[in-house]
N, C-alpha and C positions, 0 to 999 in steps of 0.2 A: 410532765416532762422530767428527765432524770438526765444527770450528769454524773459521767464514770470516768474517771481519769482511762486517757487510752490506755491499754496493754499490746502485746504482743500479736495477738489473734484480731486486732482491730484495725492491721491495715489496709485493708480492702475497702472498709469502709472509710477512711482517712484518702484513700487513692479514687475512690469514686468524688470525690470533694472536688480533688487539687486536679484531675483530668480533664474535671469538666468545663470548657471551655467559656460556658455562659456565667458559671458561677467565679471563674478566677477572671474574666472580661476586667472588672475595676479593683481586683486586689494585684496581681503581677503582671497583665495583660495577656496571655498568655496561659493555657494548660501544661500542669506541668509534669516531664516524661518520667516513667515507673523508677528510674533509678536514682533520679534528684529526689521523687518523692521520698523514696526510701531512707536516703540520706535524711532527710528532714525528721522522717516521723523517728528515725533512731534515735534522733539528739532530743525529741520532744521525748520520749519513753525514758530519757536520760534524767532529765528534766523535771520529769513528773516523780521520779525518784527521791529528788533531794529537796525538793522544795513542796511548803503547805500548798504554792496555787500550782496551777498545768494545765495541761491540753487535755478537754475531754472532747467524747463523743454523748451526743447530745440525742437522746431518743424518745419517744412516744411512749406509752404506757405499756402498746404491744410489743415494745423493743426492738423497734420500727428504727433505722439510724437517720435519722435527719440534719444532722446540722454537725458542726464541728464548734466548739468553741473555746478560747483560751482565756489564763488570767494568769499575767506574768509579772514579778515583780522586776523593777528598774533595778539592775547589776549597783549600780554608783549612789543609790538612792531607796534602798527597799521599802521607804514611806509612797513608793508612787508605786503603781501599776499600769503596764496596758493592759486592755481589755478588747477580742473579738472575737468571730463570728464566722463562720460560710455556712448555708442553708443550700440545701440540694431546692434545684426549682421548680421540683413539685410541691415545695411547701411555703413559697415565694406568697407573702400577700394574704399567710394566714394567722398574721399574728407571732407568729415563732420567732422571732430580732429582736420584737418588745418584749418576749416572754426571756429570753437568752439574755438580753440586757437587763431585765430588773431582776433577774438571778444573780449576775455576776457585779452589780453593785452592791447588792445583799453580800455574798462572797467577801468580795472588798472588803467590806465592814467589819467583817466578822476576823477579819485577818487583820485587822486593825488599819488600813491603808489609807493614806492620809488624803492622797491626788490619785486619780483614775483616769485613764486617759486612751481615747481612740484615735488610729488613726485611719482615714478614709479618702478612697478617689473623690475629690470636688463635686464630680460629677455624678456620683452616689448618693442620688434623693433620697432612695429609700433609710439605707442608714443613715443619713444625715439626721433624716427626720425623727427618728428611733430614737439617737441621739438626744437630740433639743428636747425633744418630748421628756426623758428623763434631766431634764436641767443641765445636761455638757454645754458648753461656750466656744465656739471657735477660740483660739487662740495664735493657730498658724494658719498659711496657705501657701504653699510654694514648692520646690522640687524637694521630694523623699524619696531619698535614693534612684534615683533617676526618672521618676515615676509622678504624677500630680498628686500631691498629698495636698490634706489638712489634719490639724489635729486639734479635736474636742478636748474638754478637758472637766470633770466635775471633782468639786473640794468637797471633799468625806469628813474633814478633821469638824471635829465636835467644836472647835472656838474658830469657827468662822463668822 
């Protein structure tokens, strides 16, 4: 599995993600339309610019695009990060959220980040359990931005 910070030529593959209607179901509820997308993935290409973490696109060895995934650090706080994920769903249930997450905890690390942190629809078994599996802790549950959130949370920092 390889991770390449997006570029410019990579949004097709970024807009087959956020279209698709099953895979954005418990991230915004909602598929989202070619020009909001656009907006997004500019400010991510922005993003990936100035900062060690960002938005990559996440592929198979064939350079097959599968998944999308981020590691951003906290504006007010650069000792934390969030950390996630969309996986196109043909690749739903093969392993690739556990493979995406214990990449971007290694990431984490390597960037020095102290608190890592997801956040997910409640109602999102699968990552929930992705999650837990790598040692995240609920923390929260309740409205995120209008939306049902929780957020996991795993301590990186070496004196815990």
């Amino acid at each position: 599995m390889n991770f390449v910070k997006y570029t410019e030529p990579d949004f097709e593959h970024y807009y087959a993600l956020v279209s698709n209607e099953d895979v954005m179901k418990q991230i915004t509820e909602r598929a989202i339309p070619e020009a909001e997308a656009r907006t997004q993935f500019d400010s991510m290409l922005d993003y990936n610019l100035r900062s060690i973490c960002g938005h990559y696109r996440v592929t198979t060895q064939d350079d097959a695009g599968v998944a999308y995934a981020k590691l951003i650090l906290d504006e007010d706080n650069p000792s934390r990060a969030e950390m996630g994920y969309m996986i196109l769903p043909e690749h739903w249930g093969k392993g690739q959220g556990t493979a995406i997450a214990s990449r971007l905890i290694i990431q984490a690390q390597a960037a020095g980040i102290e608190v890592l942190y997801a956040v997910i629809d409640p109602s999102n078994a699968a990552s929930r359990q992705i999650l837990l599996r790598q040692n995240f802790e609920s923390t929260w549950v309740g409205d995120y931005d209008g939306l049902p959130g929780e957020i996991l949370e795993l301590n990186l920092s070496p004196n815990r």
